[in-house]
SENU-879146 format. One record per atom (N, C-alpha, C): residue number from 1; residue in three letters; atom name; x, y, z. Coordinates in nm, 3 decimals. Layout:
BEGIN
- NUM, ALA, CA, X, Y, Z
...
***
This chain:
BEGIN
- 1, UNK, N, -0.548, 0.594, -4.657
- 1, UNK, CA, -0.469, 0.567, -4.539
- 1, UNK, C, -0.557, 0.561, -4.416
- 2, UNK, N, -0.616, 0.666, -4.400
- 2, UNK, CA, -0.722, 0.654, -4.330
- 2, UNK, C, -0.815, 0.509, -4.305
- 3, UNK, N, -0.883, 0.516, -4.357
- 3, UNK, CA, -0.920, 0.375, -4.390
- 3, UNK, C, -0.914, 0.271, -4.366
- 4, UNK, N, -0.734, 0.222, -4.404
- 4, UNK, CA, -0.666, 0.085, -4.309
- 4, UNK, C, -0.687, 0.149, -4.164
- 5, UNK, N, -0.640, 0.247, -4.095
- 5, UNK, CA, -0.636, 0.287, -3.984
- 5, UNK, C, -0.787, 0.208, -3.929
- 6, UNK, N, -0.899, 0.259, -3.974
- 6, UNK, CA, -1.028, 0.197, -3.919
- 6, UNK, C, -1.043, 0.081, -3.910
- 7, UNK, N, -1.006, -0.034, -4.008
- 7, UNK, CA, -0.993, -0.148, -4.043
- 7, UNK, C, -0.920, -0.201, -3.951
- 8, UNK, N, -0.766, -0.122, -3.943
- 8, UNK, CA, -0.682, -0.217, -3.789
- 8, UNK, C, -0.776, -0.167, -3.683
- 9, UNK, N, -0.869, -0.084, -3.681
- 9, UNK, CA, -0.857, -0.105, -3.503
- 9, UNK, C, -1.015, -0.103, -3.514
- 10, UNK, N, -1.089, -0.148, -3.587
- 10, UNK, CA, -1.192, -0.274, -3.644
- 10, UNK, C, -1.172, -0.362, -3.578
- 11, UNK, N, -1.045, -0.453, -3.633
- 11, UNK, CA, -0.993, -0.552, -3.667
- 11, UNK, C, -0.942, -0.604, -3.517
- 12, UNK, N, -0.887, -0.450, -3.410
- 12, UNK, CA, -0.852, -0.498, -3.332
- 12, UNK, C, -0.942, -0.495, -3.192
- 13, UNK, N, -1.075, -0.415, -3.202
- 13, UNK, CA, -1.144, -0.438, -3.128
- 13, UNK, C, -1.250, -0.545, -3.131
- 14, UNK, N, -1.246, -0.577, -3.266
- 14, UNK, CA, -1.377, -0.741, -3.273
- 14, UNK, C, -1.206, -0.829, -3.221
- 15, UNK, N, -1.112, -0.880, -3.196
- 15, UNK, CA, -1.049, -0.947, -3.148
- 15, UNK, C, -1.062, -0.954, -3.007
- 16, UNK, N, -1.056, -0.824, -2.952
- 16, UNK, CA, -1.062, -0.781, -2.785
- 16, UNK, C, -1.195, -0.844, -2.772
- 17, UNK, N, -1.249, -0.830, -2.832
- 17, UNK, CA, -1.449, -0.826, -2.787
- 17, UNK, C, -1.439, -1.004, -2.778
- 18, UNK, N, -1.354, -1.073, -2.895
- 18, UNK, CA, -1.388, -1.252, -2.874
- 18, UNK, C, -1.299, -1.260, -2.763
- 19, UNK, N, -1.211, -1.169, -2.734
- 19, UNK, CA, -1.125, -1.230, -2.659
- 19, UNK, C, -1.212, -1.229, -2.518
- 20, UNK, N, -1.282, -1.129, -2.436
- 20, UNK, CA, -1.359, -1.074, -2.366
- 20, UNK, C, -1.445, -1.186, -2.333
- 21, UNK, N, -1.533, -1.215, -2.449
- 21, UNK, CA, -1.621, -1.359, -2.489
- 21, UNK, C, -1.556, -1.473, -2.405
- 22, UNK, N, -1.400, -1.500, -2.512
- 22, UNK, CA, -1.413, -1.635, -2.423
- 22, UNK, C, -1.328, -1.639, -2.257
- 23, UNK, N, -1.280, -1.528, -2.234
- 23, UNK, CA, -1.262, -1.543, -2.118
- 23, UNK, C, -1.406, -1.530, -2.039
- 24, UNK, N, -1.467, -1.483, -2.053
- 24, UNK, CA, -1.597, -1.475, -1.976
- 24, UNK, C, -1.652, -1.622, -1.981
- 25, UNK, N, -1.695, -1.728, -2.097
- 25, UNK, CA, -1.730, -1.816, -2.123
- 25, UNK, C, -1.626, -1.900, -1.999
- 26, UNK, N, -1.498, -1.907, -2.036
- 26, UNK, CA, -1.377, -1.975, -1.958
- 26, UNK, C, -1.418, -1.907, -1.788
- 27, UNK, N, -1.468, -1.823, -1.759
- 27, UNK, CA, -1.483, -1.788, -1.594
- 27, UNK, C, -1.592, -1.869, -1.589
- 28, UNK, N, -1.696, -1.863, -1.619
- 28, UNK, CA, -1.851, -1.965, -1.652
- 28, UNK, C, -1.838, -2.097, -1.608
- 29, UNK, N, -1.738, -2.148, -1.692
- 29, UNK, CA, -1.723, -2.263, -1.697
- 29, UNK, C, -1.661, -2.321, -1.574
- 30, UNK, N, -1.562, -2.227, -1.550
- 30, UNK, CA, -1.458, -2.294, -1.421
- 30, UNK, C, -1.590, -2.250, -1.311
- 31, UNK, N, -1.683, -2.170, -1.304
- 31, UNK, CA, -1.744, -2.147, -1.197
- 31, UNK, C, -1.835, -2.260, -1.181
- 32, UNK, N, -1.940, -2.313, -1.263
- 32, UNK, CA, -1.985, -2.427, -1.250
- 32, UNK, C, -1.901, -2.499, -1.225
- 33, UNK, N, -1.820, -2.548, -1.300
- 33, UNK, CA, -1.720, -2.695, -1.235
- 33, UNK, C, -1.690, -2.685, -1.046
- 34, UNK, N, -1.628, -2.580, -1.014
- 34, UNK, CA, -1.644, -2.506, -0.875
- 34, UNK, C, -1.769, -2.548, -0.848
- 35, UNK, N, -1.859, -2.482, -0.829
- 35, UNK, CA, -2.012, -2.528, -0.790
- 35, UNK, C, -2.025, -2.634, -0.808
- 36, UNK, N, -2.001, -2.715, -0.904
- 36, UNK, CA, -2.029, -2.874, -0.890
- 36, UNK, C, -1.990, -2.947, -0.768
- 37, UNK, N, -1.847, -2.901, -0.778
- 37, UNK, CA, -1.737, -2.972, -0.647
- 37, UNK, C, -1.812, -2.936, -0.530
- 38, UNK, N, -1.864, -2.796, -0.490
- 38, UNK, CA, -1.889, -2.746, -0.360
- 38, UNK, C, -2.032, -2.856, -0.358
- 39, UNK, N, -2.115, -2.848, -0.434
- 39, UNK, CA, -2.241, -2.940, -0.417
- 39, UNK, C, -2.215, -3.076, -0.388
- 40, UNK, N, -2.112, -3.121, -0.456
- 40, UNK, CA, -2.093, -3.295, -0.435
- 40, UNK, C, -2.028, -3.286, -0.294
- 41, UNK, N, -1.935, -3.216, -0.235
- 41, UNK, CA, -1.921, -3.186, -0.101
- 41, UNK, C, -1.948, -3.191, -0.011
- 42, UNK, N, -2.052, -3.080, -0.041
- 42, UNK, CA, -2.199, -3.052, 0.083
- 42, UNK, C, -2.287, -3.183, 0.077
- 43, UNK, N, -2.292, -3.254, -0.036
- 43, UNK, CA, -2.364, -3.396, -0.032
- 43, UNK, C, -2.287, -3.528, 0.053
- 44, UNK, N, -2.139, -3.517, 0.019
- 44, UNK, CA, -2.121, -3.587, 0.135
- 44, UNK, C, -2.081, -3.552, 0.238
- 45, UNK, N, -2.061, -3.466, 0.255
- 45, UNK, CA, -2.040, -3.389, 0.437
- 45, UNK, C, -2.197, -3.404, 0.478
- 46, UNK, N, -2.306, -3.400, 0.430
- 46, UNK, CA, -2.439, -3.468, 0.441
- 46, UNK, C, -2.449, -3.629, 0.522
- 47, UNK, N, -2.436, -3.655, 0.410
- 47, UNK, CA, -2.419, -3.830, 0.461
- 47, UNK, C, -2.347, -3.842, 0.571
- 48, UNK, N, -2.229, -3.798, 0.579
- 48, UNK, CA, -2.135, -3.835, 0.697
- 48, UNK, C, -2.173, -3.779, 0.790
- 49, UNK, N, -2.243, -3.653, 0.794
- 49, UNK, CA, -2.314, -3.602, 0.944
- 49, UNK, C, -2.426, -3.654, 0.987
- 50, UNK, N, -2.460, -3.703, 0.866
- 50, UNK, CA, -2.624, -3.782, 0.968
- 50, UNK, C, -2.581, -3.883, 0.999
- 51, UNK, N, -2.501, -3.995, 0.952
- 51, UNK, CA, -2.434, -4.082, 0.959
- 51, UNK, C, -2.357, -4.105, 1.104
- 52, UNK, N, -2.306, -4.050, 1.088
- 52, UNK, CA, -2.204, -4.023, 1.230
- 52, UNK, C, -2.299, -3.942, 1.329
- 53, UNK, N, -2.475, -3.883, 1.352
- 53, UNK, CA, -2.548, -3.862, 1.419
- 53, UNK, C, -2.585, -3.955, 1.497
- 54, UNK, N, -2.667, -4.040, 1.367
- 54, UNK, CA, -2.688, -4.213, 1.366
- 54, UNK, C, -2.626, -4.301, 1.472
- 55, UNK, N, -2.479, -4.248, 1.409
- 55, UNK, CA, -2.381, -4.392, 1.509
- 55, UNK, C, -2.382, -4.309, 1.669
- 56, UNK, N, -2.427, -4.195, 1.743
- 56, UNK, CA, -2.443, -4.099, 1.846
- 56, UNK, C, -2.533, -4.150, 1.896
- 57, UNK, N, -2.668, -4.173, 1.821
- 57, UNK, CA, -2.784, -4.210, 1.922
- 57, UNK, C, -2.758, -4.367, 1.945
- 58, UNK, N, -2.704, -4.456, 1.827
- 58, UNK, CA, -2.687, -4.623, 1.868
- 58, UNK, C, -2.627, -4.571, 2.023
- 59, UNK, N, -2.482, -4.505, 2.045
- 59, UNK, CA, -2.410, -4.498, 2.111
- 59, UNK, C, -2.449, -4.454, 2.233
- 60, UNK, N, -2.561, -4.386, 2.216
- 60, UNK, CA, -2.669, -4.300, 2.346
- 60, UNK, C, -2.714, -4.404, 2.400
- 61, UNK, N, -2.762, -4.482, 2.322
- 61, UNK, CA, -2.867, -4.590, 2.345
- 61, UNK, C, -2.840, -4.701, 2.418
- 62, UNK, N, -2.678, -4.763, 2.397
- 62, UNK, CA, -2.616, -4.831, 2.452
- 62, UNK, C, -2.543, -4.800, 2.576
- 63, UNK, N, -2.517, -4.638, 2.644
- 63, UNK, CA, -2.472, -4.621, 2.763
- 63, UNK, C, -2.618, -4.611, 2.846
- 64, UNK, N, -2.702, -4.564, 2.801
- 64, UNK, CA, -2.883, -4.530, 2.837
- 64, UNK, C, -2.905, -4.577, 3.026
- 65, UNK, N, -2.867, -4.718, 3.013
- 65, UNK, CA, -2.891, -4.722, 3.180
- 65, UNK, C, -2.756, -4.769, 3.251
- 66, UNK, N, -2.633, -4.733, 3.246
- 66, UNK, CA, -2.521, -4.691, 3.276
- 66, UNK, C, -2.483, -4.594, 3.331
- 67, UNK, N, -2.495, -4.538, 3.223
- 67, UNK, CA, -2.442, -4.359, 3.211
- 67, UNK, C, -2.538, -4.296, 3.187
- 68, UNK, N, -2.693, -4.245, 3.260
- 68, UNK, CA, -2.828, -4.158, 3.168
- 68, UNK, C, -2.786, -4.016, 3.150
- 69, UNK, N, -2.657, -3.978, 3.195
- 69, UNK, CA, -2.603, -3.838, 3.187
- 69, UNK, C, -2.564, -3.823, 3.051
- 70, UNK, N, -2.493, -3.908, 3.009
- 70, UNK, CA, -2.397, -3.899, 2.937
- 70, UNK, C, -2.492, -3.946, 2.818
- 71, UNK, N, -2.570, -4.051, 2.767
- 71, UNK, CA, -2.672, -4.089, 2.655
- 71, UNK, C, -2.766, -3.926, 2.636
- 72, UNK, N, -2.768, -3.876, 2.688
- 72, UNK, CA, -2.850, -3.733, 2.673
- 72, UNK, C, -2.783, -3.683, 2.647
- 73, UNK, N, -2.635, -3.649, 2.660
- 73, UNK, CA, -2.543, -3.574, 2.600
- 73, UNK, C, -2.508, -3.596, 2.441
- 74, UNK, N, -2.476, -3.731, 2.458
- 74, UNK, CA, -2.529, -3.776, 2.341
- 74, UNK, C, -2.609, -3.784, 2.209
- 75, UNK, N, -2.712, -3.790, 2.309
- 75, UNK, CA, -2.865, -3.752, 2.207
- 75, UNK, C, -2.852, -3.598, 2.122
- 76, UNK, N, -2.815, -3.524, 2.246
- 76, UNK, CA, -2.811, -3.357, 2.179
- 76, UNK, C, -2.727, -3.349, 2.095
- 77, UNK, N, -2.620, -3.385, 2.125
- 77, UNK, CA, -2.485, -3.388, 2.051
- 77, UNK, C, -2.544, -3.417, 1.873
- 78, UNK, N, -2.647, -3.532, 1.882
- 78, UNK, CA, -2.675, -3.612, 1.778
- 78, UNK, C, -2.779, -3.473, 1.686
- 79, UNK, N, -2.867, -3.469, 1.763
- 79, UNK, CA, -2.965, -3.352, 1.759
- 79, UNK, C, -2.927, -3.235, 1.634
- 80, UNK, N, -2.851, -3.193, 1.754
- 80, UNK, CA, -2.703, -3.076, 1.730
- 80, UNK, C, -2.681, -3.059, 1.543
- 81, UNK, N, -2.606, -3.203, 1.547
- 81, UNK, CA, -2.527, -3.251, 1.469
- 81, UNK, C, -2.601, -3.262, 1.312
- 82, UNK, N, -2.729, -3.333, 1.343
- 82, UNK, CA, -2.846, -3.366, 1.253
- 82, UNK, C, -2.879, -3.212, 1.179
- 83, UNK, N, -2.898, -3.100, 1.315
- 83, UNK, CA, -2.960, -2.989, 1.239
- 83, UNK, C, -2.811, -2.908, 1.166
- 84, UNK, N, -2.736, -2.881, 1.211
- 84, UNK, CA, -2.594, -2.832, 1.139
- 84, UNK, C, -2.615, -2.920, 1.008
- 85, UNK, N, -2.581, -3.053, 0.976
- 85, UNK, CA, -2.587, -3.130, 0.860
- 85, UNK, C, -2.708, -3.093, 0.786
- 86, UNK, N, -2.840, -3.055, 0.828
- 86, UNK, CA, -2.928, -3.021, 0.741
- 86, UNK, C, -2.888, -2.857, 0.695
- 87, UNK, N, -2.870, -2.744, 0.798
- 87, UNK, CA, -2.863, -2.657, 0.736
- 87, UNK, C, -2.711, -2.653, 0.648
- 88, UNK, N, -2.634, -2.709, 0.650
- 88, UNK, CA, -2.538, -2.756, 0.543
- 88, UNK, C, -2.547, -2.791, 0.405
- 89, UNK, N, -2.647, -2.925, 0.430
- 89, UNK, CA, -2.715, -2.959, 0.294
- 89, UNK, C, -2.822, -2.887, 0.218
- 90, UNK, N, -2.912, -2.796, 0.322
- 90, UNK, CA, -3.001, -2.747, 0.271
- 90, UNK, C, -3.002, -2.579, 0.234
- 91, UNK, N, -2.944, -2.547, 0.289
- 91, UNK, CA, -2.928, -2.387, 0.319
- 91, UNK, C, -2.773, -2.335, 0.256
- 92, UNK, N, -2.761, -2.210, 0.324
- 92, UNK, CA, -2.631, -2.131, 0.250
- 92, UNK, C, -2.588, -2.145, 0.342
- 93, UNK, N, -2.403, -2.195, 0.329
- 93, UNK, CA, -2.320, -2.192, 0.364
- 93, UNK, C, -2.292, -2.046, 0.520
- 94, UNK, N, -2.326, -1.948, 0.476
- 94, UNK, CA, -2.306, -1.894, 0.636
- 94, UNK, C, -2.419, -1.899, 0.753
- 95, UNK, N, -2.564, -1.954, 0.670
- 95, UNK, CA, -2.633, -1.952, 0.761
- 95, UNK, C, -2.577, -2.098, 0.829
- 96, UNK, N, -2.531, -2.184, 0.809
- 96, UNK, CA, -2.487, -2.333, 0.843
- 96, UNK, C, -2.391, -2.284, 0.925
- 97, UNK, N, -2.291, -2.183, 0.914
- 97, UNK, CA, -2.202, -2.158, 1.048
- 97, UNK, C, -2.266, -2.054, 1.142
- 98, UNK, N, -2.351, -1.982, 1.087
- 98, UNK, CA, -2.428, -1.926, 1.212
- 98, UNK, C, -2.495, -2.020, 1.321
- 99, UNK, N, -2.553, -2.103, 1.194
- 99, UNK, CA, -2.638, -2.270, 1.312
- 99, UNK, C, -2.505, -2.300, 1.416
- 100, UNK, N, -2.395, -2.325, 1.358
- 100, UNK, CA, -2.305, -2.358, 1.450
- 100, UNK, C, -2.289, -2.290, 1.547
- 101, UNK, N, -2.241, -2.181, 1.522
- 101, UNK, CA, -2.222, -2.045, 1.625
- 101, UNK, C, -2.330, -2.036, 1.725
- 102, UNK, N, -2.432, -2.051, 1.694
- 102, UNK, CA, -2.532, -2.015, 1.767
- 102, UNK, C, -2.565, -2.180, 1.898
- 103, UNK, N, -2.543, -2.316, 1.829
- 103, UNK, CA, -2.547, -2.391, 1.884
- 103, UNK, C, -2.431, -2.418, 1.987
- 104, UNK, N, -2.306, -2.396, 1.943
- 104, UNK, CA, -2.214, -2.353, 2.059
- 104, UNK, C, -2.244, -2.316, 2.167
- 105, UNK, N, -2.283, -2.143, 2.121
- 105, UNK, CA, -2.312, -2.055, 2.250
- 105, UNK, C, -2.385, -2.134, 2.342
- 106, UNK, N, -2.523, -2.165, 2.286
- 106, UNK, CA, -2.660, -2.196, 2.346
- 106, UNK, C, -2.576, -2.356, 2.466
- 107, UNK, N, -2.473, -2.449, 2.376
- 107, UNK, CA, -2.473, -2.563, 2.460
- 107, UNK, C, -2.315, -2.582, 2.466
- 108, UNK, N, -2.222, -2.539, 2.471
- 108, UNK, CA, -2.108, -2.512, 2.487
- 108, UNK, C, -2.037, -2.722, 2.542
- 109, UNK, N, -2.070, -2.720, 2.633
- 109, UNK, CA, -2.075, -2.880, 2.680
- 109, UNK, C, -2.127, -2.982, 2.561
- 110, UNK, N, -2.202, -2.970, 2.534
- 110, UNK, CA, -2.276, -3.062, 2.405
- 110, UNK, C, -2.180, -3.053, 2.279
- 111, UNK, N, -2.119, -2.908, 2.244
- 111, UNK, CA, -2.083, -2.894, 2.133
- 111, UNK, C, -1.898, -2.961, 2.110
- 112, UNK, N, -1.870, -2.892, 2.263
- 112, UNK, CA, -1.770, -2.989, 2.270
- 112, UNK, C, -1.747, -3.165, 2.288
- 113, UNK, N, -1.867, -3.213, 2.323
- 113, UNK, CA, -1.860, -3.342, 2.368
- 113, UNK, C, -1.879, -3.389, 2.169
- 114, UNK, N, -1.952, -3.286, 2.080
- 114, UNK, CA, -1.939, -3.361, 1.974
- 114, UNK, C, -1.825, -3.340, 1.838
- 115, UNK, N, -1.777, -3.246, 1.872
- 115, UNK, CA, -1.668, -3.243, 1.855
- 115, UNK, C, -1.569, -3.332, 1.841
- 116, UNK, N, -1.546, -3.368, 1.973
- 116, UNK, CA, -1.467, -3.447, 2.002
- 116, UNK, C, -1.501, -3.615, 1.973
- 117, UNK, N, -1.657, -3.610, 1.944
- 117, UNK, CA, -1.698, -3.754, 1.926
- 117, UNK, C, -1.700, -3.730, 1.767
- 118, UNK, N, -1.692, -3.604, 1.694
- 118, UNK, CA, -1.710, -3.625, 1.562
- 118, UNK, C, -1.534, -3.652, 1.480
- 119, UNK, N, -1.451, -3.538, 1.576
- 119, UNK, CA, -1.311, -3.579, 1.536
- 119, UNK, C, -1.238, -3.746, 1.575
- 120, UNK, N, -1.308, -3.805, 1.677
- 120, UNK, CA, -1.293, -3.931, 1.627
- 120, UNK, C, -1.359, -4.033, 1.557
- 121, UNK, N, -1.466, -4.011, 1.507
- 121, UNK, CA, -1.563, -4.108, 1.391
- 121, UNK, C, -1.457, -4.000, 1.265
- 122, UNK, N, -1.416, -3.869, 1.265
- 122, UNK, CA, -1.339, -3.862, 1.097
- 122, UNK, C, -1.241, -3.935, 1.122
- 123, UNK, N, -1.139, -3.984, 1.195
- 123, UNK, CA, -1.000, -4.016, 1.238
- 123, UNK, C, -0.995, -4.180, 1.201
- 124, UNK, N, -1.114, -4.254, 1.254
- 124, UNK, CA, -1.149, -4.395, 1.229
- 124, UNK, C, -1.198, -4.407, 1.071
- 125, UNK, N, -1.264, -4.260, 1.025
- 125, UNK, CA, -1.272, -4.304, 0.878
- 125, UNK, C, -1.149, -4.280, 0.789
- 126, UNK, N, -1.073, -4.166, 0.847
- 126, UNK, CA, -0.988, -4.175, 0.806
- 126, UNK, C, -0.820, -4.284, 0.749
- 127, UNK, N, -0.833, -4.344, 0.878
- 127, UNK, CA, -0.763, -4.437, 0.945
- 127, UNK, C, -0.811, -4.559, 0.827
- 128, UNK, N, -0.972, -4.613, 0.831
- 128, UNK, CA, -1.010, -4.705, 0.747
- 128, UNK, C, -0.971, -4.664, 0.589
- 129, UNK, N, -1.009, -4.602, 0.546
- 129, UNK, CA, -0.951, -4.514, 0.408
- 129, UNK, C, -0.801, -4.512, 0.366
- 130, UNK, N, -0.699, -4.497, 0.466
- 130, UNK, CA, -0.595, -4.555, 0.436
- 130, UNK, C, -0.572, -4.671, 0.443
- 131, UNK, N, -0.580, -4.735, 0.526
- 131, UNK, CA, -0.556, -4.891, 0.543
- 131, UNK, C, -0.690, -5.001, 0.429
- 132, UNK, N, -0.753, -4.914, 0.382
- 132, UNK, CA, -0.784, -4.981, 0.264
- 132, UNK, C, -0.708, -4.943, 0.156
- 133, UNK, N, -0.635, -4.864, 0.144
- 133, UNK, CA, -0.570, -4.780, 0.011
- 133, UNK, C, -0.429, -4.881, 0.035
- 134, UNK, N, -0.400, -4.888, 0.164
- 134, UNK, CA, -0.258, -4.955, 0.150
- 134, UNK, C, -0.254, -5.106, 0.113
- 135, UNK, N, -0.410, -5.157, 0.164
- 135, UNK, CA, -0.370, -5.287, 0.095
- 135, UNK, C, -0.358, -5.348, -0.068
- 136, UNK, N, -0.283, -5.419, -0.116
- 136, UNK, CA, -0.241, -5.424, -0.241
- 136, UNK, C, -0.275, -5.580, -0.278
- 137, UNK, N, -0.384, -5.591, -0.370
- 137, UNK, CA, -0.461, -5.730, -0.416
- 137, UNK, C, -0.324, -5.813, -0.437
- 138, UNK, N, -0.342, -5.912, -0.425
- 138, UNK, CA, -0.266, -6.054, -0.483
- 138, UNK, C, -0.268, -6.030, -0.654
- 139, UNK, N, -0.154, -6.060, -0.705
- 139, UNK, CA, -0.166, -6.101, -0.846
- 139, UNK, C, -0.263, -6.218, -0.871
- 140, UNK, N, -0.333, -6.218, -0.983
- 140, UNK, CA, -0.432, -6.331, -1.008
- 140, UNK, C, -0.339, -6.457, -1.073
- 141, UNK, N, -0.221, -6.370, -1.125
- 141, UNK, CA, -0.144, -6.497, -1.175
- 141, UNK, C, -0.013, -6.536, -1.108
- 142, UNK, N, 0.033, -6.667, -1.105
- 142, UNK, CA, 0.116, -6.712, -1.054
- 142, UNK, C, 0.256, -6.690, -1.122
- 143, UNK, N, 0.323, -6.621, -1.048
- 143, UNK, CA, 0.492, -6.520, -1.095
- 143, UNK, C, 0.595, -6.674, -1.061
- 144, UNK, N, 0.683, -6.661, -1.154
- 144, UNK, CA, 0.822, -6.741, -1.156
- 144, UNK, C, 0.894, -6.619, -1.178
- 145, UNK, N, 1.042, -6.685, -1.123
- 145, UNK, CA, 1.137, -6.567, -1.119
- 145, UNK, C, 1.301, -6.645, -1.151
- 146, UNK, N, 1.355, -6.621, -1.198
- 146, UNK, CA, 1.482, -6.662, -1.207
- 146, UNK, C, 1.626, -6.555, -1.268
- 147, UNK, N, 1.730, -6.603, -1.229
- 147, UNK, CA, 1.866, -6.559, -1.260
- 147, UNK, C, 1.897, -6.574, -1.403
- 148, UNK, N, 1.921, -6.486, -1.465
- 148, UNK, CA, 1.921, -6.461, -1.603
- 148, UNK, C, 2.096, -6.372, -1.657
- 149, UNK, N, 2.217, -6.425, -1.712
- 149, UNK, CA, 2.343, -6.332, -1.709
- 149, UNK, C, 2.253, -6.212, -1.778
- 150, UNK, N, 2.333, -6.124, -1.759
- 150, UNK, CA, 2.291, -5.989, -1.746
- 150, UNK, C, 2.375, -5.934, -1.846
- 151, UNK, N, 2.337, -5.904, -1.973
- 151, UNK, CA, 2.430, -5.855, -2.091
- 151, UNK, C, 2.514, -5.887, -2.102
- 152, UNK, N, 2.541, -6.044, -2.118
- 152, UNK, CA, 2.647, -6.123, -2.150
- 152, UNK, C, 2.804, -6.068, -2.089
- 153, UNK, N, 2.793, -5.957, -1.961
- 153, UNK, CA, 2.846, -5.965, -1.863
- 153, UNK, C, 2.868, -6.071, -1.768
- 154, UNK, N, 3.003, -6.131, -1.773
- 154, UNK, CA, 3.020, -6.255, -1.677
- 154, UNK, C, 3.010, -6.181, -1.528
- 155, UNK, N, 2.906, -6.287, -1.460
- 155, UNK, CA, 2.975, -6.271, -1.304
- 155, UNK, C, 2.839, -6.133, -1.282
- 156, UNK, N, 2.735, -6.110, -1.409
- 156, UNK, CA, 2.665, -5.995, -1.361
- 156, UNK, C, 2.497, -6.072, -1.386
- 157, UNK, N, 2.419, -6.073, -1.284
- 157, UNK, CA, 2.293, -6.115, -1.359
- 157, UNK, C, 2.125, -6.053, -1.298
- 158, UNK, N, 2.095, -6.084, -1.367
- 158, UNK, CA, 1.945, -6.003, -1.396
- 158, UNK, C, 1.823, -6.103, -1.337
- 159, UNK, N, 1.709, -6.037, -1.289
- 159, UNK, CA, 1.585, -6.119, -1.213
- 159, UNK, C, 1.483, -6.096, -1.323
- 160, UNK, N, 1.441, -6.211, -1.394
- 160, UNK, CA, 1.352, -6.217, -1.490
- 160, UNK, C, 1.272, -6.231, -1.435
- 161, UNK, N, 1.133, -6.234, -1.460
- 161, UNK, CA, 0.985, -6.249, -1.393
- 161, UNK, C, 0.919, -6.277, -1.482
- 162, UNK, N, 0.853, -6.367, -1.506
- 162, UNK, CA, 0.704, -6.438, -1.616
- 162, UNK, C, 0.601, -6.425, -1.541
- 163, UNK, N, 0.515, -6.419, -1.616
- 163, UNK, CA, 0.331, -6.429, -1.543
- 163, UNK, C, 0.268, -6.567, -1.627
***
């Protein structure tokens, strides 16, 4: 009697122990997949910040003897923007909001001017991103359509469509 007793709870601790296994394996797994996402992320929140730096200095460049206040604002803004996006891409995640934090403090004017120049370059990409999503290709083939009775219901009828 004894015996079985050891055997069930044998039996039921090598169960606990795979079970242990594959939830651990199953946390593993979802954690990389996680990490994947956060990396492909940080890769394009990359692009789009240097990117949208990029389109800051064209934009500097083009107010330059207009506005020379405002193209320097610009420039920093761009500056700014360039080093946040690197310590983003390159670094850990809180040192990238410390960069922020710290670039705030230091230029408070700059940080808001890019801000506000970065929430409208997302708004225009945004904006483009839908209005490409909403448009809907042409069929390649040419549709006929006609009146068809409708389950040999008089007086009831149906819109057939061919391609």
């Amino acid at each position: 009697m004894e015996n079985r007793k050891d055997g069930a709870a044998a039996s039921v601790e090598d169960a606990a122990r795979r079970v242990r296994e594959a939830a651990g394996e199953a946390v593993g797994d979802v954690k990389h997949v996680a990490m994947q996402g956060v990396e492909d992320a940080r890769a394009k929140a990359g692009d789009t910040g240097h990117s949208t730096a990029s389109r800051l200095r064209e934009f500097a460049g083009q107010v330059e003897s207009e506005l020379p206040w405002m193209s320097t604002a610009f420039t920093k803004s761009a500056d700014g923007l360039d080093s946040v996006t690197n310590s983003l891409t390159k670094g850990d995640l809180n040192e990238c909001l410390s960069g922020v934090t710290e670039f705030a403090r230091r230029q408070p004017a700059i940080f808001l001017g890019a801000s506000v120049a970065l929430g409208f370059a997302l708004s225009r990409l945004g904006k483009a991103a839908f209005e490409q999503g909403q448009q809907v290709a042409p069929s390649p083939l040419p549709t006929t359509s006609e009146r068809v009775p409708f389950d040999g219901v008089e007086g009831s009828y149906a819109t057939r469509t061919e391609t």
